[in-house]
C-alpha positions in Angstrom: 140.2 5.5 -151.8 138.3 8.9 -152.4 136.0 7.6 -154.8 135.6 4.4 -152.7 134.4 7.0 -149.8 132.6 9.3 -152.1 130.4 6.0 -153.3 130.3 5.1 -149.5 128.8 8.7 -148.8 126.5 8.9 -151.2 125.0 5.3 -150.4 125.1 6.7 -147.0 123.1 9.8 -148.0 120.9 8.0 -150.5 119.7 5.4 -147.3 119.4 8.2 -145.4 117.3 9.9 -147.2 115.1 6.8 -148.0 114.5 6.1 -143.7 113.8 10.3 -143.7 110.8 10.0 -146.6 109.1 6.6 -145.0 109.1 7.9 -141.3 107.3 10.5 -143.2 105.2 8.7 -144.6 104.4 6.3 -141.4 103.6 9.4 -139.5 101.7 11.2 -142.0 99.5 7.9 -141.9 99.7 7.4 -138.4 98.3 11.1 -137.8 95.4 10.4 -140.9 94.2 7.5 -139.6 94.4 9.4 -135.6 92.4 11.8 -137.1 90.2 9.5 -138.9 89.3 7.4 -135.5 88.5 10.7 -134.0 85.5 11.4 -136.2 84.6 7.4 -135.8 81.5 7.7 -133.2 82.1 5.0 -130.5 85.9 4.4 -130.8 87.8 4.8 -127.9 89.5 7.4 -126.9 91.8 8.0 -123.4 91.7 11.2 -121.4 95.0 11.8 -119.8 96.4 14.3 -117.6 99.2 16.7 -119.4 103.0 16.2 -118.6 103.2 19.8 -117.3 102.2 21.2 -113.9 99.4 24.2 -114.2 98.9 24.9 -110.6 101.5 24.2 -107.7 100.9 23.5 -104.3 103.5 25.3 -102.0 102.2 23.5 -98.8 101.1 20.3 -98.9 98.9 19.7 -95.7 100.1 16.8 -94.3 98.7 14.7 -92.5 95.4 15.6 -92.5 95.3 16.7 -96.0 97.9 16.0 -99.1 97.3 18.3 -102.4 99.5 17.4 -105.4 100.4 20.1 -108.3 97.6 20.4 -110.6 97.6 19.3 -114.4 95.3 20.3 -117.2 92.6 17.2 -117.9 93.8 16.7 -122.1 90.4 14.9 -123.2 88.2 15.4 -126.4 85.0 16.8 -126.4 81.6 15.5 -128.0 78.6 18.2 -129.2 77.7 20.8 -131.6 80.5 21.6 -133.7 80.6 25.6 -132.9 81.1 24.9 -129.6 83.2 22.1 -129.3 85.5 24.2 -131.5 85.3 27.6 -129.2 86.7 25.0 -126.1 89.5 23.4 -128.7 90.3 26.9 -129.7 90.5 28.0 -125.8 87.7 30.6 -126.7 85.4 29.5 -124.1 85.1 31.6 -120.6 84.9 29.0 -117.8 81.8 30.2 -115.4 81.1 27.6 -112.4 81.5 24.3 -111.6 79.2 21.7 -109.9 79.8 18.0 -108.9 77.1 15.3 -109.2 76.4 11.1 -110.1 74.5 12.0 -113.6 75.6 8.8 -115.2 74.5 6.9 -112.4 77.6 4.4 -112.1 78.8 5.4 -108.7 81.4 7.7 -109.7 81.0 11.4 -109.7 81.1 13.2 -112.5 82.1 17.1 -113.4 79.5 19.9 -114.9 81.5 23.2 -116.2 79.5 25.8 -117.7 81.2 28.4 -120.1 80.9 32.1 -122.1 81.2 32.0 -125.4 80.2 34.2 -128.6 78.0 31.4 -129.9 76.2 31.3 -126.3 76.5 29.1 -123.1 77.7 25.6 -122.9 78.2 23.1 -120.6 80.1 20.4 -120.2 80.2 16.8 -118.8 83.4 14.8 -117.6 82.2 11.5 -116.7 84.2 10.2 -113.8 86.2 7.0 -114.1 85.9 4.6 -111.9 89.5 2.6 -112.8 91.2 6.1 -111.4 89.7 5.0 -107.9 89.9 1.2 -108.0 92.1 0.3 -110.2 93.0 -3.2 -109.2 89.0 -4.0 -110.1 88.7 -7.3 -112.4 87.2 -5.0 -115.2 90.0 -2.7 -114.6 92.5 -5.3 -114.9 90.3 -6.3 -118.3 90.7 -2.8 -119.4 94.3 -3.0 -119.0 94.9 -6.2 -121.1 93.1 -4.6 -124.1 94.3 -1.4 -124.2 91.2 0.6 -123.3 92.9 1.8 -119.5 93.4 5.2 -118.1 93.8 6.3 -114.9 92.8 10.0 -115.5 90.2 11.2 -113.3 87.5 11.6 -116.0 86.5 9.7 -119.3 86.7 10.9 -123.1 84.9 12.4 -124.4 83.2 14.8 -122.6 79.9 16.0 -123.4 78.9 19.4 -124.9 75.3 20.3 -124.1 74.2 24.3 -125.0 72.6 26.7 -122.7 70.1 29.1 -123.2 71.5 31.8 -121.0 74.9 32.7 -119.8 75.7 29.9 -117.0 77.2 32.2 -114.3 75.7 30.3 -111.8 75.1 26.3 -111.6 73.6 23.9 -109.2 73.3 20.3 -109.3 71.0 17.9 -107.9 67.5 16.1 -108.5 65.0 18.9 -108.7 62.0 17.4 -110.9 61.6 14.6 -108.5 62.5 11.6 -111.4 65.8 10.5 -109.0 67.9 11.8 -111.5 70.6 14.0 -111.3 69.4 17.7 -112.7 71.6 20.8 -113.4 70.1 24.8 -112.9 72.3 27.8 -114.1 71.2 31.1 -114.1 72.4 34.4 -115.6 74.1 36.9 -113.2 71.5 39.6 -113.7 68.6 37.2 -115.8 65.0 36.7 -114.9 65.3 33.6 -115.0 66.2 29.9 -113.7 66.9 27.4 -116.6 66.2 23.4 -115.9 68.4 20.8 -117.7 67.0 17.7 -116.5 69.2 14.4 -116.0 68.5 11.3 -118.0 70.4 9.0 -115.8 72.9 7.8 -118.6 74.9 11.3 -118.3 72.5 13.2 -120.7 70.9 16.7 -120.3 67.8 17.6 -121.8 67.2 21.0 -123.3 67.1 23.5 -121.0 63.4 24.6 -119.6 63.1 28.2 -118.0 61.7 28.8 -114.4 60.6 32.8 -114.5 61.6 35.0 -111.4 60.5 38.1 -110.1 63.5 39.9 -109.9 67.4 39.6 -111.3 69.6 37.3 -110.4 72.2 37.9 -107.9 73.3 35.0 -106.0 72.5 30.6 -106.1 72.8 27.9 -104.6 71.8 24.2 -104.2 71.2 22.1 -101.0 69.3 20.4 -98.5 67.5 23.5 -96.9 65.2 23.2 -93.5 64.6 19.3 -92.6 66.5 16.9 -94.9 64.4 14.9 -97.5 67.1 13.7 -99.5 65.9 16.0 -102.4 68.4 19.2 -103.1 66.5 22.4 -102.9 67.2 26.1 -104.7 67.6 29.3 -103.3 68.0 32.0 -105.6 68.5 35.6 -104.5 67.0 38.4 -106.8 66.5 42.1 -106.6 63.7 44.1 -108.0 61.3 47.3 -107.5 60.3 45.6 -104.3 63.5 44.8 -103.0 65.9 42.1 -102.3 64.7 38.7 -102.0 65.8 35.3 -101.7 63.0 32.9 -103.3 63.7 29.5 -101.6 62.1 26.5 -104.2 61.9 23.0 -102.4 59.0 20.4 -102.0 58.7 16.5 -102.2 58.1 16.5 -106.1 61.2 17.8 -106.9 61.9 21.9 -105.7 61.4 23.4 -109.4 58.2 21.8 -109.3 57.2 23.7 -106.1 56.2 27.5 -105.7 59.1 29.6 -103.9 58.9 30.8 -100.3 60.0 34.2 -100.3 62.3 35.6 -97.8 63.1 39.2 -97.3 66.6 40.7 -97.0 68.3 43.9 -96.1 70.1 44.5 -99.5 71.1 42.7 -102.3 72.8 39.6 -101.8 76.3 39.0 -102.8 77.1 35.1 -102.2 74.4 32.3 -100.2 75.8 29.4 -98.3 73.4 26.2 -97.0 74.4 24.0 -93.4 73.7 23.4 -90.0 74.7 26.5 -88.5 73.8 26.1 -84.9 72.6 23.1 -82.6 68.9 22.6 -84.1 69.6 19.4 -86.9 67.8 21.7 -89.7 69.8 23.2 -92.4 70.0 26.8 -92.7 70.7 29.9 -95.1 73.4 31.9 -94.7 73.2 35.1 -97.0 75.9 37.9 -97.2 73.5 41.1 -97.9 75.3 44.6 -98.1 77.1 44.5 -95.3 75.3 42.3 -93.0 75.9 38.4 -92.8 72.3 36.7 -92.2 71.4 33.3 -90.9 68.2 32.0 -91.4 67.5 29.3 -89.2 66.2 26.3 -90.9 62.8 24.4 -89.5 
């Protein structure tokens, strides 16, 4: 009977170790050809949200307004190779964010710039449209082939490079073509750099708007009457003292030379709305230690 078990054992062992070496071998294919369909321009890939919660919310609002806990956005990323491997290596320092259609499908989409030793980045999260409606026919089609996901955003995202340090970032349509535009500017810089939308959710390189003065504060917004065009205010300092440089006009505001405001000291943060009962938007600018309004006309 031993030797009857002992043959039984090793058959045992022998089948075992069979099943062990071609799961191996299905998932070391499996993983090569993942890998391979990565690198395949044009296939499709899913962005998902991860299993584990980064950020909780303790109170939840209700009823006016219901947070969930937060999840990281697990999605590829599609640009120069440097920097799409400084954000997979989790060596890129996140800077601002900005919110905008650039893609043009009704959805909005999600800019981040970034710090990293190879320079600025952005990058683009298209916004998906099955995460809002996702009974839609075409969301239904998506289902049945395999291509649905009802992550917020698309993969891949875009990488586009900077020529500055993005500390600060607008959106909006500031060349006057009805596209969606993004501005950064370095904390500091001299300087206001244009990445003009294509419409399709491409940037264009980025073109540099000179300033008299370093950077200390941005933003982006309908300022004085609305036109429907986003303006920029940018506050500098310089030998001649804090300024805020307000760019707008009906060609787009970058096109336009700035109205210059003076302030009392160097401004820390900007903030654009209708801040009293006249229908024009105004500035609000938090200078030293005085809070300013100026009234919009």
């Amino acid at each position: 009977m031993r030797s009857i078990a002992g043959a039984k054992g090793d058959l045992s062992l022998a089948a075992l170790a069979t099943l062990c070496l071609a799961l191996a071998g299905f998932n070391l294919f499996k993983n090569s050809h993942a890998s391979i369909d990565r690198m395949q321009p044009g296939s499709e890939r899913h962005a998902r949200m991860s299993e584990q919660v980064s950020i909780r919310a303790s109170a939840r609002g209700n009823p006016w307004m219901n947070l969930s806990d937060g999840r990281d956005l697990v999605t590829d990323f599609e640009g120069p190779d440097k920097l799409v491997r400084a954000l997979e290596l989790n060596h890129a320092r996140p800077l601002a964010l900005a919110s905008a259609d650039f893609d043009e499908d009704g959805v909005p989409d999600l800019v981040t710039s970034y710090e990293t030793s190879e320079g600025g980045l952005i990058t683009l999260h298209r916004g998906n449209i099955d995460s809002i409606y996702s009974n839609t026919a075409e969301a239904r089609r998506r289902r049945a082939e395999g291509r649905f996901t009802d992550a917020p955003f698309l993969s891949p995202a875009s990488v586009f490079v900077v020529s500055q340090t993005p500390d600060f970032m607008g959106a909006g349509d500031f060349d006057g073509d009805s596209h969606w535009d993004v501005v950064v500017a370095r904390g500091g810089g001299t300087a206001l750099s244009l990445m003009s939308g294509d419409g399709r959710g491409g940037l264009s390189e980025s073109k540099a708007v000179e300033l008299p003065g370093e950077v200390t504060a941005l933003v982006t917004g309908e300022m004085n009457r609305r036109d429907g065009l986003d303006d920029v205010v940018v506050a500098v300092r310089g030998r001649e003292g804090a300024k805020a440089l307000v760019f707008e006009g009906p060609e787009g505001a970058l096109r336009a030379a700035p109205e210059t405001i003076g302030l009392p000291g160097e401004a820390a943060s900007l903030a654009l709305g209708q801040m009293d009962s006249s229908y024009e938007m105004d500035l609000a600018v938090a200078a030293g230690t005085e809070l300013m309004i100026i009234h919009g006309r």
